[in-house]
C-alpha positions in Angstrom: -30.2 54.8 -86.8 -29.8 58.8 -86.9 -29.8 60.2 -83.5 -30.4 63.9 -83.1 -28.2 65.3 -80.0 -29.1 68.5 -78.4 -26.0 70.1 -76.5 -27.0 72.7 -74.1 -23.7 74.0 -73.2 -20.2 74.0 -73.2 -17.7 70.9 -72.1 -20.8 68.5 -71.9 -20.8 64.9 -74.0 -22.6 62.1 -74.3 -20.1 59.7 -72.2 -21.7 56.0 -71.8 -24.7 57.0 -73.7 -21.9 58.2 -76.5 -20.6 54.4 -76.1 -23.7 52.4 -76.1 -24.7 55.0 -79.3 -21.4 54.0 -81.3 -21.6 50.1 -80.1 -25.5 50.5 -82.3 -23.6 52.2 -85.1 -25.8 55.4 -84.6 -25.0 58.3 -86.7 -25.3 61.2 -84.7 -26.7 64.9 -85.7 -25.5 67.1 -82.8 -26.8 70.6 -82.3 -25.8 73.2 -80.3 -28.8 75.7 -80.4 -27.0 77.9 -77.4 -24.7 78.7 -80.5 -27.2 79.6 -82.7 -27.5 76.4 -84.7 -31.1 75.3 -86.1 -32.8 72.7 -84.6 -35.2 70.3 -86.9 -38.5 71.1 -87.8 -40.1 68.2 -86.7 -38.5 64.5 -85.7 -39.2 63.2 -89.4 -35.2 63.0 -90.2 -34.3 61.2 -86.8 -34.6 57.7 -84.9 -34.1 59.5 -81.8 -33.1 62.4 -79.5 -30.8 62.9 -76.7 -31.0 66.4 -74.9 -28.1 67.0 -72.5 -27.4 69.0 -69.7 -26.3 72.4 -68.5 -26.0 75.0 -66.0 -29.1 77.1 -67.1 -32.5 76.6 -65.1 -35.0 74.8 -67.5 -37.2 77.9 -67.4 -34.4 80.4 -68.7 -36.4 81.0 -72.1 -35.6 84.7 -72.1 -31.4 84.1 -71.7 -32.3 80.5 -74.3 -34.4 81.8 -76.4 -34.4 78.2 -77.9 -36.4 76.2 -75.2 -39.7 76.7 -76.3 -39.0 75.4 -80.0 -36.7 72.7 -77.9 -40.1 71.8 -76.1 -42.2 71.3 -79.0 -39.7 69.1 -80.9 -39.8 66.6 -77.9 -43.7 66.7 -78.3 -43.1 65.9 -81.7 -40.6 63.1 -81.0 -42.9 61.6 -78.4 -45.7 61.7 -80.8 -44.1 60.0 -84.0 -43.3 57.4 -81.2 -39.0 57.8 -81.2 -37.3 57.9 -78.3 -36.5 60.3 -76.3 -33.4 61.0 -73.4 -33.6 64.2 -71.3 -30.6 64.3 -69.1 -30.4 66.3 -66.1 -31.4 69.7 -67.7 -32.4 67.4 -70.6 -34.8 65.6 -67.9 -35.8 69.1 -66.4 -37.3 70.2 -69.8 -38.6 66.9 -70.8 -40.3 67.3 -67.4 -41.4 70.9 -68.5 -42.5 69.6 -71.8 -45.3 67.7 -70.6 -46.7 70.1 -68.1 -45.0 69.1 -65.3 -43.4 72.2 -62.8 -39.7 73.4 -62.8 -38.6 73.7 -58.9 -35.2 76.0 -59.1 -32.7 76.1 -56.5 -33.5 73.6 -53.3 -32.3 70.4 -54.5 -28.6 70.4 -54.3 -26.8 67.6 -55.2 -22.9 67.2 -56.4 -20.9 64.1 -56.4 -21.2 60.3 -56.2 -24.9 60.2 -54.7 -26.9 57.1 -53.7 -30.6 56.9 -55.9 -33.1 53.8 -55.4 -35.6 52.3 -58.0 -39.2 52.2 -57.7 -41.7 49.4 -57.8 -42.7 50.3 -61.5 -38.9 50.4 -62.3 -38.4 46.8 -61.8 -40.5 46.1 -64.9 -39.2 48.7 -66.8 -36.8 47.8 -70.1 -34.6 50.5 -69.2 -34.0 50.2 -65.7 -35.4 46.7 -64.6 -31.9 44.7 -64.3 -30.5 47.1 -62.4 -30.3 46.4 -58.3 -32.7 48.5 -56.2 -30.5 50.9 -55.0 -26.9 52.5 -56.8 -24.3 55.5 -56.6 -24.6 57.4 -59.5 -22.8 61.2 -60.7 -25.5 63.9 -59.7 -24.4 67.6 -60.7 -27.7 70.3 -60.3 -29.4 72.5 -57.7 -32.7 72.3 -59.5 -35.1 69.2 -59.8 -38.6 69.2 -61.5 -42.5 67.4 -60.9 -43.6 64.7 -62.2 -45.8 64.7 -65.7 -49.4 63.8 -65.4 -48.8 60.6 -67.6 -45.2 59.4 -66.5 -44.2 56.4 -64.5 -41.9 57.8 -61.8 -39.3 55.3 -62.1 -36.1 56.9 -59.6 -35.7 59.1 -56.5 -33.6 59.4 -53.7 -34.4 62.2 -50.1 -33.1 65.4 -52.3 -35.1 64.8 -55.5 -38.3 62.6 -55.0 -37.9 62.5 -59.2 -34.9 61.2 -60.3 -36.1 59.5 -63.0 -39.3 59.0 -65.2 -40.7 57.4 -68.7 -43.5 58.4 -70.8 -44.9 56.4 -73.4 -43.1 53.6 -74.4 -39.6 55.0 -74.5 -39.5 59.2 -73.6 -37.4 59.1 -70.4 -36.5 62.2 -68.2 -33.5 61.6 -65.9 -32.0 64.0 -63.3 -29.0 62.0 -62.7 -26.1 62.1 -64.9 -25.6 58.2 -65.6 -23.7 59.0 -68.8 -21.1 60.7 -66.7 -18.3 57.8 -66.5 -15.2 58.1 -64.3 -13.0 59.7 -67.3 -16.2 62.6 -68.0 -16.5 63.5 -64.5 -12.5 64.0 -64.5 -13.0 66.1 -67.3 -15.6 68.5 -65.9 -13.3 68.3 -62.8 -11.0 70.5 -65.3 -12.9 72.1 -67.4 -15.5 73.5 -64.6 -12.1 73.6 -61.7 -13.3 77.2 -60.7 -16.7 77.1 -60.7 -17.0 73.8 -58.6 -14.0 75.0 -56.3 -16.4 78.0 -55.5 -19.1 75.9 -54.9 -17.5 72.5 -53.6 -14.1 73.2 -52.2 -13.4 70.1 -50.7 -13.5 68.4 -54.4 -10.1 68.4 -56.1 -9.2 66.8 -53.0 -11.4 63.7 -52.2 -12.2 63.2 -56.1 -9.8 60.5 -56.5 -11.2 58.5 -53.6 -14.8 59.2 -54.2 -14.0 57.8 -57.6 -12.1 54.9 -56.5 -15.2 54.2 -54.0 -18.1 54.9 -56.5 -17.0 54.8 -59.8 -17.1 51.3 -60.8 -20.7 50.3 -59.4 -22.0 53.6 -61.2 -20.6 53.1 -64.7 -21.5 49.6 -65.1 -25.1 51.0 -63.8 -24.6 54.0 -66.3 -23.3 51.9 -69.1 -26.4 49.4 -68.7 -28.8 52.2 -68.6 -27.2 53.6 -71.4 -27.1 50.2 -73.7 -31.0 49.5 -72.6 -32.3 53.2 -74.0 -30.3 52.7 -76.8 -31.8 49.0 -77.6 -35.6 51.3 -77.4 -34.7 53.0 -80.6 
């Protein structure tokens, strides 16, 4: 199993999807493009592709230069039948990749937020054993439409898509499930300024949002995780 991850910025990782990747015994071929380096051709060499987040919009093509050639490798993925995993930007241009809009700024979300499954979730293989409604780590102020063709699978009163498949196993997610107790400490660090500016209040209650949150969200997290990774 050879797993192609795209990183889209600095101080992001894979987390529980990282986990339920190594429990498979993927080998993973991680790319940072933002850095300059290549991304494939086509999806011929790889099982599967994660694409992770950042703080860029998904429409940022003139600043990421990237995107567009980002775009048509997750045609190409979805076409060869692999699966796919956009996460939170990752989801945003998986979104974009199939025609659906970008919506940037107006969906602000940042901490331990409640989302709730959909009717066609409770059949899906990726989210179908998980309860109806769960906490999970949310981190954007963008969100994106749905695709003509996906099965809106996630949402909650800030972003009506939260999560989405197309296909048999291309799924867009705006929530950051893979972000565990121990990643969201380390962005905590590594992104101290940016989220003091934003979120002052957040060095200070972190500890008990954790404590209050963290447990029912990575077990959902890991699951999710573990159930994509059993689509490759």
């Amino acid at each position: 199993m050879r797993v192609l991850v795209v990183q889209n910025y600095d101080n992001t990782g894979l987390g529980q999807v990282g986990a339920a990747l190594a429990e498979a015994g993927a080998e993973l071929d991680l790319r940072r493009p933002y850095q300059g380096d290549p991304l494939p051709r086509d999806a011929n060499g790889h099982d599967a592709m994660v694409v992770l987040g950042g703080g860029q919009n998904a429409l940022a093509d003139d600043d990421y230069p990237y995107f567009p050639a980002l775009l048509e490798l997750t045609r190409d993925f979805a076409g060869k039948d692999r699966s796919v995993l956009g996460i939170c930007l990752g989801g945003q241009l998986l979104a974009r990749a199939f025609g659906a809009g970008n919506h940037i700024g107006g969906a602000v979300e940042f901490g331990w937020r409640g989302v709730s499954l959909t009717t066609d979730a409770k059949a899906d293989p990726v989210l179908g054993a998980l309860p109806e409604n769960f906490p999970i780590f949310q981190w954007h102020d963008d969100t994106f439409g749905l695709p003509e063709k996906a099965v809106r699978l996630a949402g909650n009163d800030v972003a009506a898509n939260q999560a989405f498949r197309i296909g048999r196993a291309v799924y867009g997610f705006q929530f950051h499930f893979e972000a565990d107790r121990p990643l969201v400490r380390d962005w905590s660090t590594s992104f101290a300024s940016l989220i003091a500016d934003r979120h002052p209040d957040w060095a200070g209650k972190l500890d008990d949002e954790m404590a209050r949150n963290g447990p029912e969200a990575d077990a959902a997290g890991l699951a999710i995780a573990r159930a994509w990774v059993a689509t490759i």
